[in-house]
VEXNUFI-205507 format. One record per residue (C-alpha): residue number from 1; z negated, x negated, y negated; residue in three letters. Coordinates in Angstrom, 1 decimal. Layout:
! residues N
<site num="NUM" z="Z" x="X" y="Y" residuo="ALA"/>
...
***
This chain:
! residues 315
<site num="1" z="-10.7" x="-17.5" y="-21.9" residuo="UNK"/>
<site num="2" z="-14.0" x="-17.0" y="-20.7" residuo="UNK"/>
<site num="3" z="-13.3" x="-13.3" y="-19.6" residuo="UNK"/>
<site num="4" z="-10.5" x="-14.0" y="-17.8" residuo="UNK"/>
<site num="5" z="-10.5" x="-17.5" y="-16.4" residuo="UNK"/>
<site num="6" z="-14.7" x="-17.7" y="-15.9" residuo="UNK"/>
<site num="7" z="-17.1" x="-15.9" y="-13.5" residuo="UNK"/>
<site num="8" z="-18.5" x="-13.7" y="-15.7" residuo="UNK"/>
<site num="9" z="-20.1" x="-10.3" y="-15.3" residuo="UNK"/>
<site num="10" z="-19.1" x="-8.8" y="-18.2" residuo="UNK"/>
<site num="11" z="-16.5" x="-6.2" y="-16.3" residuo="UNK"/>
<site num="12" z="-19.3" x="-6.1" y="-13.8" residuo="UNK"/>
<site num="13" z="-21.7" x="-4.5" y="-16.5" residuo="UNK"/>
<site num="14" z="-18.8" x="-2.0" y="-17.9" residuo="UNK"/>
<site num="15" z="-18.3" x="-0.7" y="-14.3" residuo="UNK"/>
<site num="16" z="-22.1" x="-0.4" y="-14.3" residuo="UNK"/>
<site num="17" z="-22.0" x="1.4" y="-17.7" residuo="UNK"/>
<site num="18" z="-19.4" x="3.7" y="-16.6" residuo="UNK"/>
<site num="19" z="-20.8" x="4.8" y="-13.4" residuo="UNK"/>
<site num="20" z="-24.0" x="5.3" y="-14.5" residuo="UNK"/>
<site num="21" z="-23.0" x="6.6" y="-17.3" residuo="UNK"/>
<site num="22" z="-21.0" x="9.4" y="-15.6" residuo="UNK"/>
<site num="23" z="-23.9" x="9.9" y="-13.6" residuo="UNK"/>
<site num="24" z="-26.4" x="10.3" y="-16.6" residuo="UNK"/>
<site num="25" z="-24.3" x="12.9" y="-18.1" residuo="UNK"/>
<site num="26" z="-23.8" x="15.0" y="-14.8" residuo="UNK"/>
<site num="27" z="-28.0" x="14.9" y="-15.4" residuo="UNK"/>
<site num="28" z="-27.8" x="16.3" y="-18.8" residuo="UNK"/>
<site num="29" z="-24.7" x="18.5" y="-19.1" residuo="UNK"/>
<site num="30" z="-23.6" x="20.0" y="-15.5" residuo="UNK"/>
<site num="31" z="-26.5" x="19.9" y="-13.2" residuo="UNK"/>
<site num="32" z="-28.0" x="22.4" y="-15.4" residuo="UNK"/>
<site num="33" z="-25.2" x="24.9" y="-14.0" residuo="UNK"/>
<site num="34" z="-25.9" x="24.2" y="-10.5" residuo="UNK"/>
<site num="35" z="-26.1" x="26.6" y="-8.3" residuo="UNK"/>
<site num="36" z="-23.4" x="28.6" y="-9.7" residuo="UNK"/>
<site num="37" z="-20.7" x="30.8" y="-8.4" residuo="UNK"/>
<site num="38" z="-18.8" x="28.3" y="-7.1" residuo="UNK"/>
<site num="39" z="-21.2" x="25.5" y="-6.6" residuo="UNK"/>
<site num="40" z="-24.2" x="25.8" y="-3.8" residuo="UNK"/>
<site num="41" z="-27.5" x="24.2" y="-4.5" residuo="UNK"/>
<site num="42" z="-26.9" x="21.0" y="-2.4" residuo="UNK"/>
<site num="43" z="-24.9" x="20.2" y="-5.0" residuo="UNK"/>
<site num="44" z="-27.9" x="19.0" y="-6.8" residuo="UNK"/>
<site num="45" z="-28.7" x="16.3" y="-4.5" residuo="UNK"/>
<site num="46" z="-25.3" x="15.1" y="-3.2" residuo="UNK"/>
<site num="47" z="-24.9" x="13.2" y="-6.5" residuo="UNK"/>
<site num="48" z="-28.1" x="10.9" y="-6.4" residuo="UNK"/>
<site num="49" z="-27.0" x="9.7" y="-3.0" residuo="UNK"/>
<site num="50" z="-23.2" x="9.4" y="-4.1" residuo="UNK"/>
<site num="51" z="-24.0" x="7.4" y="-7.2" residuo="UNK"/>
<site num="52" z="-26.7" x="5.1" y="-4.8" residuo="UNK"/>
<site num="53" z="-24.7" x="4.2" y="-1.9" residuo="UNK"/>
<site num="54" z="-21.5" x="3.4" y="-4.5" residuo="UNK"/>
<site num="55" z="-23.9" x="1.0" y="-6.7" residuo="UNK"/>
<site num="56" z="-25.6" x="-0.1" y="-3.6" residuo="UNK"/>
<site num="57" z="-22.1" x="-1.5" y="-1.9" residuo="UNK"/>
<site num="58" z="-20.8" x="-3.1" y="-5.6" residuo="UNK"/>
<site num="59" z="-23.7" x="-5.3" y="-5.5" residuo="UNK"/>
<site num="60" z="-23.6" x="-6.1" y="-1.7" residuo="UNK"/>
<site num="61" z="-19.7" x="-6.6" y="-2.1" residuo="UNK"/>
<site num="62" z="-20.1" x="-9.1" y="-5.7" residuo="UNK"/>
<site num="63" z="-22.6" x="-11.1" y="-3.8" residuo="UNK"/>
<site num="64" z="-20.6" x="-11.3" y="-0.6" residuo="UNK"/>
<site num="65" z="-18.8" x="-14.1" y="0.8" residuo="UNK"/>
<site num="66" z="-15.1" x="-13.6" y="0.7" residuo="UNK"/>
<site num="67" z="-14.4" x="-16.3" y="3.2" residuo="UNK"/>
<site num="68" z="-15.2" x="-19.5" y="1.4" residuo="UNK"/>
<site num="69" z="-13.4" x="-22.9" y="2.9" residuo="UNK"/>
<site num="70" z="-15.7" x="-25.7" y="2.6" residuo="UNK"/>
<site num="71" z="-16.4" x="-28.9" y="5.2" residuo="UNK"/>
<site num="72" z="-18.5" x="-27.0" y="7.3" residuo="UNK"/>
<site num="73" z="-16.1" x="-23.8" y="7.8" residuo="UNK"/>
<site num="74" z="-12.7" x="-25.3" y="7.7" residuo="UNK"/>
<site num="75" z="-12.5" x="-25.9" y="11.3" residuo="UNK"/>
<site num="76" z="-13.2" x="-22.0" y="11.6" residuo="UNK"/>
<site num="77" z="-10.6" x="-20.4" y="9.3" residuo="UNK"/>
<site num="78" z="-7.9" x="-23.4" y="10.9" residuo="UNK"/>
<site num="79" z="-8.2" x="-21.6" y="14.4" residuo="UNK"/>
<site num="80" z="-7.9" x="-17.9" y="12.8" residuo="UNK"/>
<site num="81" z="-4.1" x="-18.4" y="11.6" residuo="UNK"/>
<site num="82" z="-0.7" x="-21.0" y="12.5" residuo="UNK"/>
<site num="83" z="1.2" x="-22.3" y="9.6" residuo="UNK"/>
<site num="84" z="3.8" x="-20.4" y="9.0" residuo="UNK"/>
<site num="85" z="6.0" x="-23.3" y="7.2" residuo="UNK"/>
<site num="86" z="7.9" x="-20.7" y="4.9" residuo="UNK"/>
<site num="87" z="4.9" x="-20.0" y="2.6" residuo="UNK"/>
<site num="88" z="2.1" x="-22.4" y="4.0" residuo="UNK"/>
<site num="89" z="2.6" x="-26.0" y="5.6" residuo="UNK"/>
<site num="90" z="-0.2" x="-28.7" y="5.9" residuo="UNK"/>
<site num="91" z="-1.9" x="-29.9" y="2.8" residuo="UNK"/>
<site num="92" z="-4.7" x="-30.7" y="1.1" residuo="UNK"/>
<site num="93" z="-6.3" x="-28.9" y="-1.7" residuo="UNK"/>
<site num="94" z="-5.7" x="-31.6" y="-4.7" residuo="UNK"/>
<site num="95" z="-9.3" x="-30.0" y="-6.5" residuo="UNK"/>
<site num="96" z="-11.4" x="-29.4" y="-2.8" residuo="UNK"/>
<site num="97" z="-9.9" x="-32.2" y="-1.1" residuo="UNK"/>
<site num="98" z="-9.5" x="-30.6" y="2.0" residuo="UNK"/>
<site num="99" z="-6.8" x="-29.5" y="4.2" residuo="UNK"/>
<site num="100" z="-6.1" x="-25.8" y="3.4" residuo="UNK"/>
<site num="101" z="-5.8" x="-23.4" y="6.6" residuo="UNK"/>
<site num="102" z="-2.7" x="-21.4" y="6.7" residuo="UNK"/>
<site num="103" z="-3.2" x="-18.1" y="4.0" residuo="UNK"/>
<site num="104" z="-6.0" x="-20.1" y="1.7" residuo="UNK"/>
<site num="105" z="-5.7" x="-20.6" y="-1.9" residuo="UNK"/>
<site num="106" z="-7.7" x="-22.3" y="-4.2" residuo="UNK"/>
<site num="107" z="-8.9" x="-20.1" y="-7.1" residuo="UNK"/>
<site num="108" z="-9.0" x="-21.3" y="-10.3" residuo="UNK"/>
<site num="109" z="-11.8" x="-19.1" y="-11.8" residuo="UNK"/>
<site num="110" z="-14.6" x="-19.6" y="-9.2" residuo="UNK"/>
<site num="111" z="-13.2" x="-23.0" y="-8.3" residuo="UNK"/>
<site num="112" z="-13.2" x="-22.8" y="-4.6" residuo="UNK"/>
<site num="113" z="-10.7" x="-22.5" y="-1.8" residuo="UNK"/>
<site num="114" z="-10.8" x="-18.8" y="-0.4" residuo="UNK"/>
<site num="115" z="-9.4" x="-17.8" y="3.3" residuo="UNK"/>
<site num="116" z="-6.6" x="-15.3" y="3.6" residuo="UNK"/>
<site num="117" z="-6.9" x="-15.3" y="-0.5" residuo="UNK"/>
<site num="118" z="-6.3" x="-11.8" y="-1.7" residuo="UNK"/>
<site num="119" z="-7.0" x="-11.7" y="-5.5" residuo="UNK"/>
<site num="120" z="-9.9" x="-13.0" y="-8.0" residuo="UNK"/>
<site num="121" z="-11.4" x="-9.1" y="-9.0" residuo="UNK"/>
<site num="122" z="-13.3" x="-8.9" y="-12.1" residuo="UNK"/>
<site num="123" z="-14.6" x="-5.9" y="-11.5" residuo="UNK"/>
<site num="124" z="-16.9" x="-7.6" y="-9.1" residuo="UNK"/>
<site num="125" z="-16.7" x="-11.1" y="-10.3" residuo="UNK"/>
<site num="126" z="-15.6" x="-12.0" y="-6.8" residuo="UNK"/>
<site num="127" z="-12.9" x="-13.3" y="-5.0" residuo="UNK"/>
<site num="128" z="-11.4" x="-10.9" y="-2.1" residuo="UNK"/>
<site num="129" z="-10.3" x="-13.0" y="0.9" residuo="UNK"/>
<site num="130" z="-10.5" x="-12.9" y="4.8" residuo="UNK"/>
<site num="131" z="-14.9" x="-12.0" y="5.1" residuo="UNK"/>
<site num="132" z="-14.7" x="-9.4" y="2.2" residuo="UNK"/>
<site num="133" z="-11.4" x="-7.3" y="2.1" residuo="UNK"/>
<site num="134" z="-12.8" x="-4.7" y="4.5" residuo="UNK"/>
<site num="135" z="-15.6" x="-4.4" y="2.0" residuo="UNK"/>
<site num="136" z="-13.1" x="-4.4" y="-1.1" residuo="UNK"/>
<site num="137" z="-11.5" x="-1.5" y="0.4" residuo="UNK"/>
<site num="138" z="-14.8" x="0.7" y="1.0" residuo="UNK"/>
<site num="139" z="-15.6" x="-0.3" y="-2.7" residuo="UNK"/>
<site num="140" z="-12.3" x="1.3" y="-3.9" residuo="UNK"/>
<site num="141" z="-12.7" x="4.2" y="-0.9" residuo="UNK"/>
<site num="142" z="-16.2" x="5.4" y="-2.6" residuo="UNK"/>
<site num="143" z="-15.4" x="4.7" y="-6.5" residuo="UNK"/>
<site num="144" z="-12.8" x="6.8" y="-5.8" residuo="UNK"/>
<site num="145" z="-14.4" x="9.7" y="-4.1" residuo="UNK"/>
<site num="146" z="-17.3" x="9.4" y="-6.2" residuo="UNK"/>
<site num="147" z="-15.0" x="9.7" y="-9.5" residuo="UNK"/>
<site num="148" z="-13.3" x="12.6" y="-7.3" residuo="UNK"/>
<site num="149" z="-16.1" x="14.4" y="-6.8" residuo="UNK"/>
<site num="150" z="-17.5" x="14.7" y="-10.4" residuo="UNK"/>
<site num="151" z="-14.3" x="15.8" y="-11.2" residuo="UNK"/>
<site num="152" z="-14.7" x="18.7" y="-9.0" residuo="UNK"/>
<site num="153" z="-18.1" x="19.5" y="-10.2" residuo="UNK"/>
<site num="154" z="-17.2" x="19.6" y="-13.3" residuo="UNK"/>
<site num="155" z="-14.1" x="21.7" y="-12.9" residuo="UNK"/>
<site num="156" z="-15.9" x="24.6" y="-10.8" residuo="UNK"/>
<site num="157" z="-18.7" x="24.2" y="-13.5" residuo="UNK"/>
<site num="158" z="-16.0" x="24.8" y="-16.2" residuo="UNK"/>
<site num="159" z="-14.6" x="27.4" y="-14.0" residuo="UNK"/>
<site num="160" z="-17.9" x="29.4" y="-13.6" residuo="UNK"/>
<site num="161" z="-18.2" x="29.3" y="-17.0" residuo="UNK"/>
<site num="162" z="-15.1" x="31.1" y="-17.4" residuo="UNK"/>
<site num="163" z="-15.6" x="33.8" y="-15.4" residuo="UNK"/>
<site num="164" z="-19.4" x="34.6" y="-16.8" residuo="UNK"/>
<site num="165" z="-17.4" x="34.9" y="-20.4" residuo="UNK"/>
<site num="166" z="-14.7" x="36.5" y="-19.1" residuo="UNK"/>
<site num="167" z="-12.4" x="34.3" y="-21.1" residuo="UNK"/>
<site num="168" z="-9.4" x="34.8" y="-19.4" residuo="UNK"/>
<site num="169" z="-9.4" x="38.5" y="-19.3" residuo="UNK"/>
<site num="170" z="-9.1" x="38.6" y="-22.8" residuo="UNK"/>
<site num="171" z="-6.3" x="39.9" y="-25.0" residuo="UNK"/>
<site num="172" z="-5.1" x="39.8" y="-28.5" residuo="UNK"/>
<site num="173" z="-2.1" x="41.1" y="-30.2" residuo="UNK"/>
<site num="174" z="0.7" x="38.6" y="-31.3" residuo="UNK"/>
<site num="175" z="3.1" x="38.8" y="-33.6" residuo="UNK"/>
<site num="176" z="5.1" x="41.2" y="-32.4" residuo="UNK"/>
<site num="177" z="2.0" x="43.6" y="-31.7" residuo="UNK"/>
<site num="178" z="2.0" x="43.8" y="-28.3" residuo="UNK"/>
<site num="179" z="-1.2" x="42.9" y="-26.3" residuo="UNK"/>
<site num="180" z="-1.4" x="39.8" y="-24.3" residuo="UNK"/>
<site num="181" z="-3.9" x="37.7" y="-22.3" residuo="UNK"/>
<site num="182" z="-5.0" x="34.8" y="-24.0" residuo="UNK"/>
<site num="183" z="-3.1" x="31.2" y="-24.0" residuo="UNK"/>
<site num="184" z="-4.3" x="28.6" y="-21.5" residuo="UNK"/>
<site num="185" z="-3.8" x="26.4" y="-24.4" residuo="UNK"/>
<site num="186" z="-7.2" x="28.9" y="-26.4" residuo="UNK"/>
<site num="187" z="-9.3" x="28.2" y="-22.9" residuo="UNK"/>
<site num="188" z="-8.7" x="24.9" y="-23.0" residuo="UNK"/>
<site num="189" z="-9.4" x="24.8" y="-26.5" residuo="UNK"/>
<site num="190" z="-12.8" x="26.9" y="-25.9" residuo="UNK"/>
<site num="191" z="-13.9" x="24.3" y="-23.1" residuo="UNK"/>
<site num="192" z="-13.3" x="21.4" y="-25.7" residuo="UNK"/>
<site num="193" z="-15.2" x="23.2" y="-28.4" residuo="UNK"/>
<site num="194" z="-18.1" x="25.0" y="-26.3" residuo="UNK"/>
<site num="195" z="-18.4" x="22.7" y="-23.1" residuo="UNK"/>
<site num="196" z="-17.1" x="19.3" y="-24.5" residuo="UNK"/>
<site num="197" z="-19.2" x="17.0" y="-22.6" residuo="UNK"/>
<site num="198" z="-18.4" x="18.7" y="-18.8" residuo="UNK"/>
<site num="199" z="-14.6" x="19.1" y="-19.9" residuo="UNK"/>
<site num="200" z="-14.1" x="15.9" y="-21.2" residuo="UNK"/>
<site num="201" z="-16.4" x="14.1" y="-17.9" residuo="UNK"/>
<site num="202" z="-14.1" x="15.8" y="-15.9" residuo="UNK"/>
<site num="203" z="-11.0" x="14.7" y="-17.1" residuo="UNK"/>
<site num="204" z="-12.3" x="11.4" y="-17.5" residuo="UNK"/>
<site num="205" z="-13.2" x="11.2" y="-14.0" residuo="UNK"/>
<site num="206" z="-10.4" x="12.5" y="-12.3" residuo="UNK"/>
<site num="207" z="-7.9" x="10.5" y="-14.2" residuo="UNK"/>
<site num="208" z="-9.7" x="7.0" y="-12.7" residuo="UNK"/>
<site num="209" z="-9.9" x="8.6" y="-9.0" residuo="UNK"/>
<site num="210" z="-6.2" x="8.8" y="-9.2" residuo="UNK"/>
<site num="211" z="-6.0" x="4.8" y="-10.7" residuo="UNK"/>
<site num="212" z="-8.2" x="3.8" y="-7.9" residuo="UNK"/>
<site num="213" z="-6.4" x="5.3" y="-5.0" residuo="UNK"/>
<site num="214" z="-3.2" x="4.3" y="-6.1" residuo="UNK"/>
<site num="215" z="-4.5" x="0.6" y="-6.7" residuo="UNK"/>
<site num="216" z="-6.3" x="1.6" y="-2.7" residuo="UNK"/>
<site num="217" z="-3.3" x="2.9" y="-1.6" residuo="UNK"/>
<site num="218" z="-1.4" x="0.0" y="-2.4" residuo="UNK"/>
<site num="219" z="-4.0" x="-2.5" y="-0.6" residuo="UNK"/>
<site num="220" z="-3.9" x="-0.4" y="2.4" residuo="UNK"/>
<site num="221" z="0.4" x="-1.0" y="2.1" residuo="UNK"/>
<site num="222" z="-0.6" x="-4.5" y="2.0" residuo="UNK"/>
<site num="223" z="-3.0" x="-4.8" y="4.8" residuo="UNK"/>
<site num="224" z="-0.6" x="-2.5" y="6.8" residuo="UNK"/>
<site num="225" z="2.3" x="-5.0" y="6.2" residuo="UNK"/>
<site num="226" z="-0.2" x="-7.8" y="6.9" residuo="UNK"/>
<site num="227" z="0.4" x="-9.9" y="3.5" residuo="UNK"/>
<site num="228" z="-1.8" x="-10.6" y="0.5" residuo="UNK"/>
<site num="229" z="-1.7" x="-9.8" y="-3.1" residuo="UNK"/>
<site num="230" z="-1.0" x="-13.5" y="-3.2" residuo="UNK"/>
<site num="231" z="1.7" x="-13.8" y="-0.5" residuo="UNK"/>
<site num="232" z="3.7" x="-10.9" y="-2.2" residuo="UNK"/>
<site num="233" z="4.3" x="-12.8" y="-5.5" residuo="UNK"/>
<site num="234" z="5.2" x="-15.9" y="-3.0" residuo="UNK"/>
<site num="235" z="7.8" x="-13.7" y="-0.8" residuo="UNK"/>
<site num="236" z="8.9" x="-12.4" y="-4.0" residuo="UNK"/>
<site num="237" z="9.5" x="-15.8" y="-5.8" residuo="UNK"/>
<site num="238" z="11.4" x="-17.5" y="-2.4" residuo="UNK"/>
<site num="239" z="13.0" x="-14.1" y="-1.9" residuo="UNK"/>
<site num="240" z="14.7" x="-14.6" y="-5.7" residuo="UNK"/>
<site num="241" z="15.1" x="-18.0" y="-5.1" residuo="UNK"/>
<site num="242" z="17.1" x="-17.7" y="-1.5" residuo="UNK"/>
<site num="243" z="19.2" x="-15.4" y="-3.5" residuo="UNK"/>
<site num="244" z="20.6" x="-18.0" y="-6.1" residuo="UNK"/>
<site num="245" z="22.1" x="-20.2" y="-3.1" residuo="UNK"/>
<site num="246" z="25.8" x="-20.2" y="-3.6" residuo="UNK"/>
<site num="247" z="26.3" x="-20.5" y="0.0" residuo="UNK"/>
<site num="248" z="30.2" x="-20.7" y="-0.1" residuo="UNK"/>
<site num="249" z="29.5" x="-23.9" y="-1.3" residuo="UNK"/>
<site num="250" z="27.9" x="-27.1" y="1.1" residuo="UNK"/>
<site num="251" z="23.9" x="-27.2" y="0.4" residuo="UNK"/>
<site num="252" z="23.2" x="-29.8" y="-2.6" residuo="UNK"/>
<site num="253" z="20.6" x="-32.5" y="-1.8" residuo="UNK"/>
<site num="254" z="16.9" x="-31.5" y="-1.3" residuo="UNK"/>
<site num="255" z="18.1" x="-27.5" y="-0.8" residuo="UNK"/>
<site num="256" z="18.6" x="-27.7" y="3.0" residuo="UNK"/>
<site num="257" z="15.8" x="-25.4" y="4.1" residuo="UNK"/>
<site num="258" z="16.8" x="-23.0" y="1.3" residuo="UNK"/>
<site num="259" z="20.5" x="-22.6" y="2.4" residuo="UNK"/>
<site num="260" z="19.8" x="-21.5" y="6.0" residuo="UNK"/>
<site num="261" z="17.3" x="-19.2" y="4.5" residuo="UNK"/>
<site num="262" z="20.4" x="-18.0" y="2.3" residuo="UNK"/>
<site num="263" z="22.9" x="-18.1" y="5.5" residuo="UNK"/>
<site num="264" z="20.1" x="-16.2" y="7.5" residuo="UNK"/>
<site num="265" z="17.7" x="-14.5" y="6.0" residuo="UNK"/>
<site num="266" z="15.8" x="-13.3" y="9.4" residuo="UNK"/>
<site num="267" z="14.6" x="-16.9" y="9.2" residuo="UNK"/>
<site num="268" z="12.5" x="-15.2" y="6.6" residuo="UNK"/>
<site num="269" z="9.4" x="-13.7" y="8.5" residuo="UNK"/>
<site num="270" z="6.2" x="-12.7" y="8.1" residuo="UNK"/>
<site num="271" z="4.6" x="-14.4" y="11.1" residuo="UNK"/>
<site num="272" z="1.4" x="-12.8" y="10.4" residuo="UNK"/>
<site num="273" z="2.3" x="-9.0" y="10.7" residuo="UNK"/>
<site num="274" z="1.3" x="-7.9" y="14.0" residuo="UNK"/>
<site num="275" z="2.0" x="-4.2" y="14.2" residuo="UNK"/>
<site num="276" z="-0.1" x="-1.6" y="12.3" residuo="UNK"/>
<site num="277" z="-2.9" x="-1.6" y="14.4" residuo="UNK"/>
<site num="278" z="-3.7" x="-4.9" y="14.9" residuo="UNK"/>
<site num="279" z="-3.7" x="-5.5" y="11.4" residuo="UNK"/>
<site num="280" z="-6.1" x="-3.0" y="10.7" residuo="UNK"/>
<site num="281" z="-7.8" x="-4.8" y="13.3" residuo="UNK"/>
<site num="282" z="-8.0" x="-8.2" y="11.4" residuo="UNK"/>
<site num="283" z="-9.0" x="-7.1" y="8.7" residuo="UNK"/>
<site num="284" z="-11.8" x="-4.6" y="9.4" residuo="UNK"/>
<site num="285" z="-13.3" x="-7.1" y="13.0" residuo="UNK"/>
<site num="286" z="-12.4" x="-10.3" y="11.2" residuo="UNK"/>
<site num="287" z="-15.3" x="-12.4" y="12.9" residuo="UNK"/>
<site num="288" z="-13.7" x="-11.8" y="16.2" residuo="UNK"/>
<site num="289" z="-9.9" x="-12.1" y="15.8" residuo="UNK"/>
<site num="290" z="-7.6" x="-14.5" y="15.7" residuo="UNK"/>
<site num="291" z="-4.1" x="-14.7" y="15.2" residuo="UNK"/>
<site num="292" z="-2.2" x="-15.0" y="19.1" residuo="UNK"/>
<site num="293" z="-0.1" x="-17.8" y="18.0" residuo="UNK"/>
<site num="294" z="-3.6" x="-19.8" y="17.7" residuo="UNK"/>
<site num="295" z="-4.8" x="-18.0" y="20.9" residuo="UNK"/>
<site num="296" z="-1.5" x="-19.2" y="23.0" residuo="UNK"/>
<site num="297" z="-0.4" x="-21.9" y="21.4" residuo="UNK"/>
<site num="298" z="2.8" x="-21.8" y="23.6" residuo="UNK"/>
<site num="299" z="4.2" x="-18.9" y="22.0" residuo="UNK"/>
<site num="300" z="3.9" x="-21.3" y="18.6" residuo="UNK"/>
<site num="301" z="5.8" x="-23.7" y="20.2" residuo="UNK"/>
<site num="302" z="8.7" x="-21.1" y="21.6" residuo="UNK"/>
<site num="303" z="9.0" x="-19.4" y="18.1" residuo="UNK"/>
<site num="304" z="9.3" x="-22.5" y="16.3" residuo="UNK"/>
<site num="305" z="11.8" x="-23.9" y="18.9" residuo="UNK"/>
<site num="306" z="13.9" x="-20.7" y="18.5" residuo="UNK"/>
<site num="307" z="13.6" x="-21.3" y="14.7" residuo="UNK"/>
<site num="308" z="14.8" x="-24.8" y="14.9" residuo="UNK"/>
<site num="309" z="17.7" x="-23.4" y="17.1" residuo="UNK"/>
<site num="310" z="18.4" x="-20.8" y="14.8" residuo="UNK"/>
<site num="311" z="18.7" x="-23.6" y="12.2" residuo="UNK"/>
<site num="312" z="20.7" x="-25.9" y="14.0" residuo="UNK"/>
<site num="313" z="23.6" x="-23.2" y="14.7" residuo="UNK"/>
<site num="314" z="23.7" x="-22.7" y="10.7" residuo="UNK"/>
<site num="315" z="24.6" x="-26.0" y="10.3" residuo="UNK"/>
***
């Protein structure tokens, strides 16, 4: 309970112990190979500033303010986006007592309501909302690279290595006598045994660049699409919801709303996905965007009259 459902730092600290540990045993085992064949000496120095500026941006993004809705700053975060009425209409925040903008969520752990609520991450003991997803995504960007490129350290360190022992230009007779380079499954067996610490780094490290840029690369679909982490299990839930209406039947009581969503599912729109670009936009020049809808108010007015008309003729 308190790991998961309590600010806590204690994932912050493993993240620390990994990182710094990677970058302790770079120190000891594979620096000591560098320059090599394959490896120039700047090589030597691109790690201290790697390992600083990734440390250096986890503590300026746990500390950072992910958009947090409070009575000073709600009027703020209600100009950036319209109600959508499909996943957000106008209520208060039974815990905060306030009236949430459009794309807010309270969250449970840090017990606050967050703009354009993303996800609670442990890994910074942070919420990830509408001030600090830019940063969230730098934070994955540079783990990721940084994980990246001790894994190709280590691998032209292991490679080097190779080649000074000449292990793959050498033969033994098999079974049947004749003479044949050795296994790739031997090398790999000789870099376990003789370089443990570099091979085993390595593989460490490139398994967890290719976790964090698939968890980046996901984001980026999300902030492409202009939704949250939080919106997509909402779409999801109404989406599987719409789908149960028996529309060959008349709507039963209190499912109105749902059975022109079932009759005409374009009714189902993401308001807030503006094209590609301009989502990029919102996320990474937050301070000065905000959605057109609240810029022209007008155009609110003519979408939700075309809904309503939309609506009627399902009737």
């Amino acid at each position: 309970t308190y790991i998961w459902l309590r600010p806590n730092p204690i994932t912050q600290i493993i993240y620390l112990v990994l990182v710094l540990g990677g970058y302790v045993m770079y120190l000891l085992y594979v620096r000591q190979f560098i320059p090599g064949p394959y490896l120039s000496l700047i090589h030597r120095f691109i790690p201290h500033f790697a390992v600083a500026i990734t440390i250096g941006w986890f503590f300026k993004l746990s500390k950072s303010d992910p958009g947090v809705i409070t009575s000073q700053s709600i009027d703020y975060y209600h100009e950036k986006y319209p109600y959508d009425n499909i996943l957000y209409i106008k209520c208060k925040c039974r815990t905060c007592d306030l009236l949430r903008p459009p794309r807010s969520k309270h969250c449970r752990i840090c017990n606050r309501c967050v703009a354009r609520f993303d996800h609670h991450c442990p890994w910074i003991n942070n919420d990830v909302g509408y001030k600090n997803l830019y940063g969230f995504l730098l934070f994955l960007l540079f783990t990721g690279l940084l994980c990246l490129y001790c894994g190709y350290l280590c691998f032209y360190v292991l490679r080097g290595i190779l080649d000074y022992n000449r292990i793959t230009e050498r033969k033994y007779y098999n079974d049947q006598g004749d003479l044949e380079y050795v296994p790739w499954s031997y090398v790999i067996q000789y870099l376990v045994v003789n370089t443990g610490p570099v091979f085993s780094l390595g593989l460490f490290t490139s398994m967890v660049s290719l976790v964090v840029f698939c968890f980046l690369g996901y984001h980026m679909y999300l902030v492409l699409r202009n939704t949250t982490t939080n919106e997509s299990a909402k779409w999801r839930n109404i989406k599987w919801t719409v789908s149960k209406v028996d529309i060959t039947k008349p709507p039963v009581e209190g499912q109105s709303l749902l059975y022109q969503f079932a009759t005409n599912p374009s009714l189902l729109k993401n308001i807030y996905n503006l094209g590609m670009l301009e989502n990029l936009r919102e996320v990474f020049f937050f301070e000065k965007w905000t959605h057109p809808l609240k810029k022209n108010p007008s155009m609110g007015e003519k979408h939700n009259l075309k809904s309503k008309t939309t609506m009627k003729k399902q009737r």
